[in-house]
N, C-alpha and C positions, 0 to 999 in steps of 0.2 A: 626331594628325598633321593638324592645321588647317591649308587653304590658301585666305585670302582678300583679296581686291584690295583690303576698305578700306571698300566701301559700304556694306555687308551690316548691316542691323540687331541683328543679333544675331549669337551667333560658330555657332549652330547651322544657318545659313542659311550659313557656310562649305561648301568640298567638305572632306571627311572620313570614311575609312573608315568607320565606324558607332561607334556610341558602344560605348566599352569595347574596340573590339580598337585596339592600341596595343603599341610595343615602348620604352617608357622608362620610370626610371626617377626618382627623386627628385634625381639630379643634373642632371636634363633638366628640373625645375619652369621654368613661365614667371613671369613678374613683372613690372609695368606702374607706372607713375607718371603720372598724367594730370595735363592742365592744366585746372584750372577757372578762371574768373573770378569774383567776388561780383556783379556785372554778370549772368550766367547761371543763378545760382539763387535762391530767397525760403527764407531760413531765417527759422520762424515761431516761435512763443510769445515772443517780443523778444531773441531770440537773435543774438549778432553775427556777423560774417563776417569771415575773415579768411584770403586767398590760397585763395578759394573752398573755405572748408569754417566750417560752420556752428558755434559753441560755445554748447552749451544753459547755460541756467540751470538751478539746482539744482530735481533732480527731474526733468526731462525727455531723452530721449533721441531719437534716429534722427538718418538723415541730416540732416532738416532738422527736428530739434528737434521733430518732431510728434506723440511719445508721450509719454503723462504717465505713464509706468515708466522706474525706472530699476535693475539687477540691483542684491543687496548681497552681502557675503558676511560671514562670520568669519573671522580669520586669526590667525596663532600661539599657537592654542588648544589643550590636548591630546586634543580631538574635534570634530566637527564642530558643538556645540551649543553654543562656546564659546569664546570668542577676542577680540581688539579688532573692531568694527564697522568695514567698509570698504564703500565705496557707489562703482559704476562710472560716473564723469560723464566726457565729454570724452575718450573716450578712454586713462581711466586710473582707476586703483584709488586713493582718497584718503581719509583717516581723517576721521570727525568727530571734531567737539574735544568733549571730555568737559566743560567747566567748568559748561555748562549739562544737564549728562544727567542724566535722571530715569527714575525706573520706568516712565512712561506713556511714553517714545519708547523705554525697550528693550524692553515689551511690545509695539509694533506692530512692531520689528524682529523679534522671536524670532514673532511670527504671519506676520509675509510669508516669513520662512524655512521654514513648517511646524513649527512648536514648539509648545510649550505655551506658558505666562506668563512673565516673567523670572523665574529665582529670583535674582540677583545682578546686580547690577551694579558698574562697575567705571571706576575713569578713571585719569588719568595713564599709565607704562607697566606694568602687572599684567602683560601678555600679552608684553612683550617690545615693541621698535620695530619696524614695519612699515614698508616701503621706500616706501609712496604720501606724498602731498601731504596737511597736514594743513586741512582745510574751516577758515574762522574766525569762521564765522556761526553765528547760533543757529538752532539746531532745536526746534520747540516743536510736540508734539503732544498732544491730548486722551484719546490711548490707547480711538479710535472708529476710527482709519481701520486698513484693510487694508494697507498699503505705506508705508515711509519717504517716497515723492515725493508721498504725500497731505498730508503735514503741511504746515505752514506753514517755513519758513525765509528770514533774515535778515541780510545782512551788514554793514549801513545801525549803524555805533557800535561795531560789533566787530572792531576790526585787531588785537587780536592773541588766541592762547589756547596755556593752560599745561598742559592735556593730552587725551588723545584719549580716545575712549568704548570701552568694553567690555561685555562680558554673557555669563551663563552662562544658555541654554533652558530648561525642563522640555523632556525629549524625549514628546513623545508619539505620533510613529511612525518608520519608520525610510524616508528618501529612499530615489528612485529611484539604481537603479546598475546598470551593466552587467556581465557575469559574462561571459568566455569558456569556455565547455565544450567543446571542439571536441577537447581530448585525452579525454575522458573518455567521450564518446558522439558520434554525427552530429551532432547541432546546433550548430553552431558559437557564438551568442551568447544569453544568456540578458538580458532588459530588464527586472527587475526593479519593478515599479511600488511607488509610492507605500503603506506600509503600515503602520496604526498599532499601538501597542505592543501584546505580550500576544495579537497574531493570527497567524496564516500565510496564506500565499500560494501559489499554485502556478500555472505554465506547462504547458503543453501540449507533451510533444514530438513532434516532427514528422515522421513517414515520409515523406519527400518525395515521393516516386512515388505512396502512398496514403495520404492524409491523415485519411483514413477509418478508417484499421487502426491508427490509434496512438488511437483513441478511446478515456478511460479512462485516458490514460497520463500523468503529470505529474511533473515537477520541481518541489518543494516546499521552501520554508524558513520560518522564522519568525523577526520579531521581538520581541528580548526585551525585558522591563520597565526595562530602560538604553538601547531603542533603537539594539541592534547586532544587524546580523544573526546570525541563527544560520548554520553551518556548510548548505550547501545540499545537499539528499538527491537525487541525482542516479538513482539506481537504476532506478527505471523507465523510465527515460532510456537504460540503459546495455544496450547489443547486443550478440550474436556477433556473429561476423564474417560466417556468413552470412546474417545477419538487416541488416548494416550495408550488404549488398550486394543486397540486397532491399528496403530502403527508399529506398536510391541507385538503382540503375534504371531507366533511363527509359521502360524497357518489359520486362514479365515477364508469361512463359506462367502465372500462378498455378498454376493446375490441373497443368501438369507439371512445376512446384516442391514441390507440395505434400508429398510424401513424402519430399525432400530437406528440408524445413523443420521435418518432423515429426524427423528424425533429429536435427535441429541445437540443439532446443532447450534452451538451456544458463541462460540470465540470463532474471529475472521479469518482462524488458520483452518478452524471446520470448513468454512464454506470453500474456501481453498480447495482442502484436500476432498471435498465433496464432489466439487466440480469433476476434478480431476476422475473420481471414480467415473461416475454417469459420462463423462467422455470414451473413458477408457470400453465401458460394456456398449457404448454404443458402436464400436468400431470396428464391428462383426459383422457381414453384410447378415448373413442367418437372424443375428438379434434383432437387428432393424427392421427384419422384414418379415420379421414374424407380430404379429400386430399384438396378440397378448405383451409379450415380452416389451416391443417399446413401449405400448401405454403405459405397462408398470412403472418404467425407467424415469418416462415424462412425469408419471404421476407422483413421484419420489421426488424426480426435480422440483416439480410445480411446489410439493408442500412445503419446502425449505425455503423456495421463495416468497410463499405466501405468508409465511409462519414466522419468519426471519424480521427482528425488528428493523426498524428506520436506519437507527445509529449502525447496529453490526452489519447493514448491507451498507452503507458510506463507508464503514472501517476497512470492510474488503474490498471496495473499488480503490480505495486508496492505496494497500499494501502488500496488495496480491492481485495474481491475472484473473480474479471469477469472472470478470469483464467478458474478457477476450475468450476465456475456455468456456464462456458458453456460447458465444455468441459463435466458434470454431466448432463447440459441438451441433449445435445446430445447422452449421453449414456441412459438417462432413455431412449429417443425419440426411440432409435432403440429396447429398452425393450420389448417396448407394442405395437408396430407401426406391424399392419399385415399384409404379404407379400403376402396376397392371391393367396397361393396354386406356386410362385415363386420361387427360390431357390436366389432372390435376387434382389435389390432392392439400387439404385443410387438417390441421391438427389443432385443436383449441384447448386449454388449459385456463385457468382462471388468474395465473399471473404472466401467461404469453401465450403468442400463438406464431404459427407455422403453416406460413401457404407456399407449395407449391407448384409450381405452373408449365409444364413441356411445349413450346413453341414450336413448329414447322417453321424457319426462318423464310424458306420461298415459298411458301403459303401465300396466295393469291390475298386473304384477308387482313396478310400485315401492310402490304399494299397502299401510301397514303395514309394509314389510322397510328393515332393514337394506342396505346395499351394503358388500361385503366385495372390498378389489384385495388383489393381494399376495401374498407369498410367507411364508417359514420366516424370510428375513432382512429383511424391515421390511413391516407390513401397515397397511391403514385401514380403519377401518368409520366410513361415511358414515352417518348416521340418514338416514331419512326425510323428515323434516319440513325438514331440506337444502333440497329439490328444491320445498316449498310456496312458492308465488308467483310462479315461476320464467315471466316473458316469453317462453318458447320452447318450442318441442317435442322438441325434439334439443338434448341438451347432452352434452360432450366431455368424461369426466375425465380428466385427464392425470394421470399418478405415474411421478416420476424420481426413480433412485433413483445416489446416487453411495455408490461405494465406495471410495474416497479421503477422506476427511474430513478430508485436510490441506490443501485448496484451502478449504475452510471454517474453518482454524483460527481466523478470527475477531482482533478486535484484544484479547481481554480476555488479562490475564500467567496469570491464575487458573484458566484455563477451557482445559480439554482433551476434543474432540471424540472419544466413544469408538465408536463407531454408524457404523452410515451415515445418510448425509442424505438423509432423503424430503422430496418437494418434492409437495405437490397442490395441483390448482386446476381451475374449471371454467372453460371455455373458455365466447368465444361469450354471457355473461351475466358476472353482479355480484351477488353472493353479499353482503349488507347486511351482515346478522347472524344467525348460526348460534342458534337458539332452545335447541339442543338441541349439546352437544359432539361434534367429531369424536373416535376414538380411534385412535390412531397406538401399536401395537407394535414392536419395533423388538427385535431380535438382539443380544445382548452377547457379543463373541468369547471373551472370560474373564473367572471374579466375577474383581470388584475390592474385595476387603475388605480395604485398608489404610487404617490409621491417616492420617488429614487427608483424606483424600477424601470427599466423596459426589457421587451421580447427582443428575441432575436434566433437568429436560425441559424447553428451550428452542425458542426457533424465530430461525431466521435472518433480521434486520435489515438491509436494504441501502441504509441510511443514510448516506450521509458524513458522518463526524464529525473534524473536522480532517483529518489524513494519512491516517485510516481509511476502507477502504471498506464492511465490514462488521462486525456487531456480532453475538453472542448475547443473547437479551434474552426472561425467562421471561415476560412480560405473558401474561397469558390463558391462560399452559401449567397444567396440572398431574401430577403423576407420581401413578397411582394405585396401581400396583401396580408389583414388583418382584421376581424369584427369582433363580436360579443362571443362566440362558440367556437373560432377556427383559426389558426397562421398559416397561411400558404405560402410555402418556401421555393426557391426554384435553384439547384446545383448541378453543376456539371462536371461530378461526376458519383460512383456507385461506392456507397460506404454505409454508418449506420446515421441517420440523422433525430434531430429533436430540435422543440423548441424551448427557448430557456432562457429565465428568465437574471438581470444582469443588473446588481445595486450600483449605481452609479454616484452615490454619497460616501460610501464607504463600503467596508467589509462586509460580507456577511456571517455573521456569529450565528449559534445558534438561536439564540435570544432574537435575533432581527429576520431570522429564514421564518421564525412563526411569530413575524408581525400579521402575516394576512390573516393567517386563523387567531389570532387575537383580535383584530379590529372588527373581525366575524363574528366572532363569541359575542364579544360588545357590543354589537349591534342589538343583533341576537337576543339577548339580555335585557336591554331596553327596549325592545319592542314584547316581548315577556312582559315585563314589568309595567307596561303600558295598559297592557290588554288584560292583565290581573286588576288593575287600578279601575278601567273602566268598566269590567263587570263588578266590580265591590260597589261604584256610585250606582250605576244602573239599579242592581240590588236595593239602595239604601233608597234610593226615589222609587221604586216601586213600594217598599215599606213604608215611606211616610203616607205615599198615596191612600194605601190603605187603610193607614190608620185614620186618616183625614175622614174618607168616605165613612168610616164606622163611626165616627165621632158626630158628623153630623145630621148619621142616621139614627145615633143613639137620642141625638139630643132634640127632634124635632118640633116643631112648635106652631101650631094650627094660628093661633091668633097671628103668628110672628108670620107667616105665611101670606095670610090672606093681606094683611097691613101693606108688607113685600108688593102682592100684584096690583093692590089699587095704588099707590103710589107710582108701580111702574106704567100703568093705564093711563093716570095725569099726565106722569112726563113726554109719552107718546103723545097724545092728545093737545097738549101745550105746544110743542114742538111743530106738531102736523100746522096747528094755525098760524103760526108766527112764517114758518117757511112753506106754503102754500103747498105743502105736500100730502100724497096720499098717505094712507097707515101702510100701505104695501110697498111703499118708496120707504118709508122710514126703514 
């Protein structure tokens, strides 16, 4: 709603509510036709004038003909890497004439486009007629310059031409484009940048209100080896509702959201930006070490991890850092968290835990020994020789131990976390290289003796590798031992490790990850069924018993009786004589 008298240099030096508040509409658009003179401007590079407006020569553009660019495009192609040549001069789309087109001027076209080298070219009409003006000059280039307006062009002997230029690219990456997202998560636009074949690319999405808490979180796609995009993986992207009301906000109590947030967590972009919260409140030395406040924090963690299904803690080891941002929260936590005057310090949760441990390094008792942390369900023994060279007096081991191992499932199809994941490290120093291995035991819930499996002892990767954010990866591991309850690993060096379990038939699906717990059911099942079976018989012979006993109680018979014991008195009696035996032998 502009109101200006006319003098004003510019229309924002009008009076005007403020830029963007407005009530109109596209039937309300304004529209202007000025008067210029050719008297009032200098149109340069020898450009003529005509009713004050400038007309460039071939290759030049702007108002007043002063860049030596001018856009191109392809048109009635069946891709964008392919089509008749059109070049924007003078305010219009106009063909070049093919009669002189060669490989060296549609290779500098298919490079100012973003392409590879021409594979074809093309003249007359291949592509079909295009509605511009067709050029009748020649185009001649050396196939060295970067843009069509670098070449040389000629209209001086050529009035007239029999047909227009075409070209098919090699693609070798895929242009920028914009994506609306805005039905599918908060973000409303996705800008795709420039990306060549064979790579992926990914966007950031954005918590508006904390742009900090979507750290880790991306919208990913890739280009394929034809130069089309792939279908874009939105998922990390994608909210509940009260996480979409949480990053929209433009002011939230965190702290008395937090256990609202914990209940809400539904999609992998929640647990994402969750993480990120319970990092961020822990990175307060005051909060840490005020013991009310972290238990609440851990106890908010713990319930999202506990509460969190199978599938959506795989989706977020997959497509977000919750990995890494817990296993980082957990390590700054033990950083700054104060032991007061203890040599150490246990925090237990029901889906992890937190030891730990302030060392005296020239302490007479490291001296020769072993260090032994740890429990029944996952232990380490430090050597020794660890703590030789060590820069410091005091050093901090830390061991966290998760008991979830589906936020670790890792990017491999193959590979199934069967353990918990121990994580050790010292704090406060830099551990080069372990001279001497660590040993890392670790609890197996049930043998696993099926056909296509084995164990194996890996340690966790936090590498990005393409879409992935973490990997399993045996380097430096080894499995030395193994029985019915335990795998003993031995590594040399400090990271987070597990044991896990590796199909060597094939992939693993989901349908094959729960072969154990099916062949378990089934067992299970038939030994059920067995032992329902055999109290139903047991039952039915106890009843006929019964019946038997009453039937022959019912029916008794004194003559029948007596008959019974002299007959049975003969047969002794007969027997005694024939085999010279007593009645008491008998």
């Amino acid at each position: 709603n502009l109101m200006c008298d006319g003098s004003e240099p510019d229309l924002f030096n009008c009076t005007h509510p403020g830029v963007g508040i407005e009530n109109c509409d596209h039937s309300d658009d304004a529209g202007v036709e000025c008067a210029v003179s050719c008297d009032e401007i200098v149109c340069q590079n020898e450009a003529t004038c005509d009713k004050g407006i400038c007309f460039c020569p071939f290759g030049y553009s702007g108002l007043f003909c002063q860049s030596r660019s001018v856009p191109i495009r392809l048109a009635n192609g069946s891709s964008s890497s392919n089509g008749n040549l059109e070049i924007y001069q003078n305010a219009t789309w106009n063909l070049i004439c093919g009669d002189f087109w060669e490989t060296r001027e549609a290779n500098v076209a298919c490079r100012q486009l973003g392409f590879g080298e021409a594979l074809n070219i093309y003249t007359s009409t291949y592509f079909g007629e295009s509605s511009g003006s067709l050029l009748k000059g020649k185009l001649t280039c050396d196939d060295k310059e970067t843009a069509i307006s670098n070449c040389s062009y000629s209209e001086e002997g050529f009035d007239h031409c029999t047909s227009s230029a075409g070209v098919e690219c090699k693609v070798i990456m895929c242009l920028t484009t914009n994506e609306d997202i805005s039905s599918k998560s908060f973000q409303g636009m996705f800008a795709w940048p420039v990306t060549p074949i064979g790579e992926e690319t990914r966007l950031r999405c954005e918590c508006k209100s904390y742009p900090h808490f979507s750290k880790g979180l991306y919208a990913f796609r890739t280009c394929s080896t034809k130069g089309v995009w792939s279908e874009t993986c939105f998922t990390p992207c994608v909210f509940s509702e009260r996480y979409l009301q949480f990053c929209s906000a433009p002011s939230v109590n965190i702290l008395e959201n937090l256990n609202d947030m914990a209940m809400n967590v539904i999609e992998p972009g929640d647990i994402g930006v969750f993480m990120n919260v319970i990092r961020e409140l822990l990175s307060t030395e005051d909060r840490v070490n005020s013991v009310q406040a972290r238990n609440s924090l851990f106890e908010a963690l713990d319930s999202v991890l506990v509460s969190t299904s199978e599938m959506a803690l795989r989706n977020a080891s997959l497509i977000t850092q919750a990995p890494q941002i817990f296993l980082e929260t957990l390590q700054s936590t033990a950083g700054i968290i104060s032991l007061n005057g203890n040599i150490s310090l246990n925090i237990n949760q029901k889906a992890f835990t937190l030891s730990i441990n302030e060392l005296l390094v020239t302490s007479t008792p490291l001296s020769g020994y072993n260090l032994t942390f740890g429990n029944a369900s996952g232990s380490v023994v430090i050597p020794q020789s660890a703590f030789i060279g060590l820069k410091t007096d005091y050093v901090r081991v830390v061991r966290s131990t998760l008991h979830r191992p589906a936020l670790f499932s890792g990017s491999q199809e193959n590979i199934s976390v069967f353990t918990n994941v121990l994580s050790i490290s010292f704090l406060n120093t830099t551990v080069q290289e372990l001279k001497e291995p660590i040993v890392i035991i670790l609890q197996k819930p049930m043998s696993y003796e099926i056909k296509g499996w084995t164990s194996s002892c890996q340690f966790w990767k936090e590498k990005v590798i393409k879409n992935i954010y973490g990997a399993w990866n045996e380097k430096g591991c080894l499995k030395s031992y193994e029985n019915f309850t335990h795998v003993t690993c031995t590594c040399n060096h400090f990271t987070s490790f597990a044991s896990v379990l590796v199909w060597d038939d094939g992939e693993i699906t989901e349908g094959s990850t729960a072969k154990l717990s099916t062949y378990i059911i089934i067992i299970i099942a038939v030994c059920s069924i067995a032992a329902v079976l055999s109290l139903i018989l047991i039952v039915a012979i106890a009843g006929i018993v019964c019946v038997v006993r009453r039937r022959r109680k019912s029916t008794y018979n004194p003559d029948l009786a007596t008959w019974w014991k002299t007959a049975e008195d003969s047969y002794v009696q007969n027997n005694k004589d024939l085999n010279c035996k007593t009645e008491s032998e008998l």
